[in-house]
Backbone bond lengths (Angstrom), bond angles and torsions (degrees), N, CA, C in turn:
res aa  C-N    CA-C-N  psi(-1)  N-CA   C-N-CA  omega(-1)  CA-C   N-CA-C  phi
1 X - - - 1.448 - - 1.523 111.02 -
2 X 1.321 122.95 -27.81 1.618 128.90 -157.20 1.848 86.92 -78.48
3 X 1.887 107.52 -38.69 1.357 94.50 -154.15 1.600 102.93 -69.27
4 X 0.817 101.76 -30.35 1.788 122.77 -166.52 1.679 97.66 -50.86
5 X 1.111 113.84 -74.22 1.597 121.55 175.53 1.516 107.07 -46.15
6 X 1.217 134.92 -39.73 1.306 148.26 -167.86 1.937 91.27 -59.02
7 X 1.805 102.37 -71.21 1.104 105.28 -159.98 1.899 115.11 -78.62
8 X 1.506 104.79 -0.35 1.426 100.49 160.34 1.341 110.14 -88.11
9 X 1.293 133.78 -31.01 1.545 126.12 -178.23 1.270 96.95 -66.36
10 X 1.430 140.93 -77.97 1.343 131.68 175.20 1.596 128.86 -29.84
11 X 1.373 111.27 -37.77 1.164 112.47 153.64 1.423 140.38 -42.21
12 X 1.648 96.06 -51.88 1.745 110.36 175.24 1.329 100.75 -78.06
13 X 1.247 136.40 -36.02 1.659 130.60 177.05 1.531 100.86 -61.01
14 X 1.147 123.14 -39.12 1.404 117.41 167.66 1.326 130.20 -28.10
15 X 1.536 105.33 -74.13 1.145 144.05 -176.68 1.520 110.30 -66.01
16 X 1.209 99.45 -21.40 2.255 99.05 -179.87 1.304 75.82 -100.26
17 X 1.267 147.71 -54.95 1.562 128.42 -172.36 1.547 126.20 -32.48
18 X 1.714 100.52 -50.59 1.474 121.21 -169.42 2.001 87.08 -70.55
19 X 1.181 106.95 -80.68 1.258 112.12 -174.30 1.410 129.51 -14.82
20 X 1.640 104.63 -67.60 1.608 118.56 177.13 1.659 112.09 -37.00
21 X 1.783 93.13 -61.90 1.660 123.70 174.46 2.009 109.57 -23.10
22 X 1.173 80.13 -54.97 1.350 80.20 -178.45 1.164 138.86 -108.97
23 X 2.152 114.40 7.19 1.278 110.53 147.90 1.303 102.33 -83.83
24 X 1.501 145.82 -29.69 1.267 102.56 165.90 1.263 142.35 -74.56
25 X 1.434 125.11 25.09 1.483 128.00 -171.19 1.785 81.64 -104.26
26 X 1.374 114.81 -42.11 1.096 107.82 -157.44 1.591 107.04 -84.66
27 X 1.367 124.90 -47.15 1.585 118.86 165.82 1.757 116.91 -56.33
28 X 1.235 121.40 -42.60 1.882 126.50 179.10 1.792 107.03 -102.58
29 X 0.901 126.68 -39.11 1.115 114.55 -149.94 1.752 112.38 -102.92
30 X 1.183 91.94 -29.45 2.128 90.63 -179.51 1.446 98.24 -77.45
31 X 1.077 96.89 123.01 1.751 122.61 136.24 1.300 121.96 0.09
32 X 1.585 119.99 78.24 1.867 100.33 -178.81 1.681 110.50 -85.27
33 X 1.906 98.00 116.42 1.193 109.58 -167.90 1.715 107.16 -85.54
34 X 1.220 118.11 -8.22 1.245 140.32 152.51 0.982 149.01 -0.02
35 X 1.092 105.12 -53.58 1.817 121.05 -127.40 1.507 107.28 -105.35
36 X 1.504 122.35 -7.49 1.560 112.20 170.07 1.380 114.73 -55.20
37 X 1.720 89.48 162.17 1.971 96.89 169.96 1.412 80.74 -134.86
38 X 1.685 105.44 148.55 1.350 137.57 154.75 1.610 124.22 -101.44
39 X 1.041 94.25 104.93 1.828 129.26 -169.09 1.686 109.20 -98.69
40 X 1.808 102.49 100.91 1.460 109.33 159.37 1.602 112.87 -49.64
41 X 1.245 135.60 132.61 0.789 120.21 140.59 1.540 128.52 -99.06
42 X 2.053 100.98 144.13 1.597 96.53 -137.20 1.602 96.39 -81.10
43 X 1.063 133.09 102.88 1.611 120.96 172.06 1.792 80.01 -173.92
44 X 1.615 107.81 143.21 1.155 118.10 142.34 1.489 124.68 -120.93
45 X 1.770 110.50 112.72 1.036 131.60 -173.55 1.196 128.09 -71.97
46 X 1.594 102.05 116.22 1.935 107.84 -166.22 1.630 90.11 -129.08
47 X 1.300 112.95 120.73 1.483 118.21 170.17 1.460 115.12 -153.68
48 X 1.377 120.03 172.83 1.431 122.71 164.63 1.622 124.88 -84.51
49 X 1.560 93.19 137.52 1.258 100.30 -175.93 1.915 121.13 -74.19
50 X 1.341 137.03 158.06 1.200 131.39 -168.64 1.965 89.74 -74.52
51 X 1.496 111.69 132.23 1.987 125.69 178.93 1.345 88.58 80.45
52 X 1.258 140.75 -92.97 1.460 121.48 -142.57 1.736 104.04 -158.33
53 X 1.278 118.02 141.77 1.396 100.11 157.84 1.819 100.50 125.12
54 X 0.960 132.18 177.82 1.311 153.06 161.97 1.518 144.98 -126.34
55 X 1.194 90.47 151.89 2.126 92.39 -178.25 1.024 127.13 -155.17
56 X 1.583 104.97 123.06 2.203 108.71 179.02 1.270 85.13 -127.02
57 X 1.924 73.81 141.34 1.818 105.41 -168.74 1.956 86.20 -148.13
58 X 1.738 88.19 129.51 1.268 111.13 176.36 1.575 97.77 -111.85
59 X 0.973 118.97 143.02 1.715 125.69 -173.65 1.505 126.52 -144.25
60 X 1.200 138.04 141.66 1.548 156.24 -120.86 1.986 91.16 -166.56
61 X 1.375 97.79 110.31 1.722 90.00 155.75 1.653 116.62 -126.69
62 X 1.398 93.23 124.74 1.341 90.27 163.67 1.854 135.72 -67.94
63 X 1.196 117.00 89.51 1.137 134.98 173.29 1.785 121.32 -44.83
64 X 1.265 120.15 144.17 1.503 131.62 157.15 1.258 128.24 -46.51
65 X 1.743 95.54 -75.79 1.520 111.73 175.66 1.509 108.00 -147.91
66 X 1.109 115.64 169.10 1.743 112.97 -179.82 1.012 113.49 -55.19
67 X 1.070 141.97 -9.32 1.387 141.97 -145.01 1.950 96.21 -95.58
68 X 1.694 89.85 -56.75 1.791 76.41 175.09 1.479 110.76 -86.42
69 X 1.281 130.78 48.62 1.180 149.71 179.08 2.157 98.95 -93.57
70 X 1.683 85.08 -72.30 1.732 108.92 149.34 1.322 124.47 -12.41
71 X 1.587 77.39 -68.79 1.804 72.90 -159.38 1.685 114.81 -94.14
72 X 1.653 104.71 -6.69 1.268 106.41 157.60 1.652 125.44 -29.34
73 X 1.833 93.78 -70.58 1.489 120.32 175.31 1.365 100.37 -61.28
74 X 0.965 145.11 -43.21 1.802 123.88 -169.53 1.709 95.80 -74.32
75 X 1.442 115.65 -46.73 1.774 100.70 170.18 1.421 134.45 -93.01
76 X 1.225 106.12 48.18 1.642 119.81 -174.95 1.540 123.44 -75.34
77 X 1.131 101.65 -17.79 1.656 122.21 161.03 1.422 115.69 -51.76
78 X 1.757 105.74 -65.85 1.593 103.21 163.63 1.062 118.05 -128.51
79 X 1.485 116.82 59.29 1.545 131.92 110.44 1.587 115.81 -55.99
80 X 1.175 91.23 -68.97 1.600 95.69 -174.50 1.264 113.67 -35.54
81 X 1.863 120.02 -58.56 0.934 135.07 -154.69 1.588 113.21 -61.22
82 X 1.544 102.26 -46.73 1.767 117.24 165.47 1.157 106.86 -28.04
83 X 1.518 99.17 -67.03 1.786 112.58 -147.19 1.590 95.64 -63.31
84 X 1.621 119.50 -33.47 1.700 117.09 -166.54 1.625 100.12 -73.75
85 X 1.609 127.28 -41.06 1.253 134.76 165.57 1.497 105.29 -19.71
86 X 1.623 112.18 -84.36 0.842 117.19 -144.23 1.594 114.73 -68.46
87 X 1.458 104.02 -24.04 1.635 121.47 -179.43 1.504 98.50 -63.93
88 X 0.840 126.33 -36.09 1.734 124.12 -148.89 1.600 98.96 -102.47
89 X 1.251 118.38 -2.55 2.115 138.84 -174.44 1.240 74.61 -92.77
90 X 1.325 137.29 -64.30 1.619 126.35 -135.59 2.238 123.52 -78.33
91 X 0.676 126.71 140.20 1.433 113.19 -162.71 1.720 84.37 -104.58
92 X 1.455 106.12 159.04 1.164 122.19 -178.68 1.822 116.68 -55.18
93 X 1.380 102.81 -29.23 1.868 117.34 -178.50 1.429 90.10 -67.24
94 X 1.636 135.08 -60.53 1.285 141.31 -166.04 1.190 106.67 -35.86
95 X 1.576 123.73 -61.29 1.320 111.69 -171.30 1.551 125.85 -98.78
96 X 1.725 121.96 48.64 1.098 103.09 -158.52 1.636 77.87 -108.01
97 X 1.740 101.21 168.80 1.547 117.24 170.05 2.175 89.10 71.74
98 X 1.163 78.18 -179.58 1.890 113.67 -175.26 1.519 116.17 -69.66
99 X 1.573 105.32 -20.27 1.275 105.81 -162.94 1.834 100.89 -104.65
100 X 1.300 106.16 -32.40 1.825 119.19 163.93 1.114 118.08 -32.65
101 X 1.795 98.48 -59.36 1.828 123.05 -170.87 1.628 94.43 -67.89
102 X 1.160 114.78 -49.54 1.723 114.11 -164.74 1.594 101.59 -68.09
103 X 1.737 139.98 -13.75 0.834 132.59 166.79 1.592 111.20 -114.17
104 X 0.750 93.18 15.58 1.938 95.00 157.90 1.624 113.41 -113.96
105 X 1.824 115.07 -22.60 1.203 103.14 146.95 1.391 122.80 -53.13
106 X 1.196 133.26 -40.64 1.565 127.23 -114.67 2.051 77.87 -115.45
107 X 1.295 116.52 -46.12 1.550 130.95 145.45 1.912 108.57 -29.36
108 X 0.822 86.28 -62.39 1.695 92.85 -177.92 2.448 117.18 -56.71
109 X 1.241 67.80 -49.46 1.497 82.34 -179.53 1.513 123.64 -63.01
110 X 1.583 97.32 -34.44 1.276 104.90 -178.76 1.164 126.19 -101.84
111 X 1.431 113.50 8.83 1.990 133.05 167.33 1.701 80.97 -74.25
112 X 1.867 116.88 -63.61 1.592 110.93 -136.86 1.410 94.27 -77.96
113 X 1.145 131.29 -4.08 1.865 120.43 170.96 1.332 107.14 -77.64
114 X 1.470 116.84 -42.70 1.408 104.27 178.87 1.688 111.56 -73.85
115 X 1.288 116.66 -32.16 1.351 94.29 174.90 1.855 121.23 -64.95
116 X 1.397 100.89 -26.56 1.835 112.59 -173.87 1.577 91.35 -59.76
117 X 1.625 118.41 -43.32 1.343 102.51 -124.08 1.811 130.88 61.87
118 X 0.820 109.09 48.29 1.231 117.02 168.89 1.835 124.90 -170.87
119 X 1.047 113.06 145.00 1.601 120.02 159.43 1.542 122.00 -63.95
120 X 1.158 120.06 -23.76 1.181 135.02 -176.30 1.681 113.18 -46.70
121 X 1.350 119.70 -25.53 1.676 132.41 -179.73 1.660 85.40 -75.66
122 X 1.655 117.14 114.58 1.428 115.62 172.59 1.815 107.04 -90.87
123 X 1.080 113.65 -17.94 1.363 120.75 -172.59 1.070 114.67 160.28
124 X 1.717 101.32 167.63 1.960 108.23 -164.88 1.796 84.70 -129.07
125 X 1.447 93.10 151.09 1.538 113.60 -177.52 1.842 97.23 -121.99
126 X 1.138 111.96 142.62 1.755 121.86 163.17 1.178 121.94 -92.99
127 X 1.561 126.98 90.03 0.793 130.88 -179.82 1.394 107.57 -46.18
128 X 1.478 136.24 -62.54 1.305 165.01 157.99 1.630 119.25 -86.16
129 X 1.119 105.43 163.00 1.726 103.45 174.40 1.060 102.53 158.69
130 X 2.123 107.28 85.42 1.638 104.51 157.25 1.358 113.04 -116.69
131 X 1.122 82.99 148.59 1.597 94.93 178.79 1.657 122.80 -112.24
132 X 1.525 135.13 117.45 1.214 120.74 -156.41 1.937 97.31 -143.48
């Protein structure tokens, strides 16, 4: 009888061992793969293209953490200004087909890090994007 009780208490110490173990991996310790925010940015951009032609671009960034959410809005002056830069560099041939847009994203992304200072901008989405 003594062993019996022995090997259910050890048992349940077991079992709160395993258990605990792994709400704390799972409340402190995993990885929150999570954690972006996707940030309109508020302007819809209508300008001229560099030789001839036109472009409106509605835009979505996928963000890090709120923080450059922040500081987006405190530098929205030249945010804006980037994003109009880079539109007004591009010639109408530049952005035609999937591969244009994917380098006028990739153009785009890498004006607004240097203006953030930061890596934290994971990517820009088009809400819109005609070009005429």
């Amino acid at each position: 009888m003594g062993n019996r009780v022995l090997t259910v208490v050890l048992a349940t110490l077991l079992v709160g061992v395993i258990v605990g173990g792994g709400l704390v991996y799972w409340l402190v310790l995993e990885p929150r793969s999570n954690t972006t925010v996707t940030y309109r940015i508020p302007e819809l951009f209508l300008t001229d293209l560099a030789g001839y032609g036109h472009i409106r671009v509605e835009l979505y960034a996928e963000l890090g953490d709120r923080d450059v959410v922040k500081e987006m809005e405190k530098r929205k002056v030249e945010v804006v200004d980037a994003i109009y830069q880079v539109l007004r560099s591009k010639h109408r041939e530049d952005l035609s087909g999937a591969s244009g847009q994917d380098l006028l994203r990739s153009d785009l992304v890498q004006a607004l890090r240097e203006v953030l200072g930061t890596d934290q901008l994971l990517n820009l989405y088009f809400a819109q994007i005609v070009i005429d």
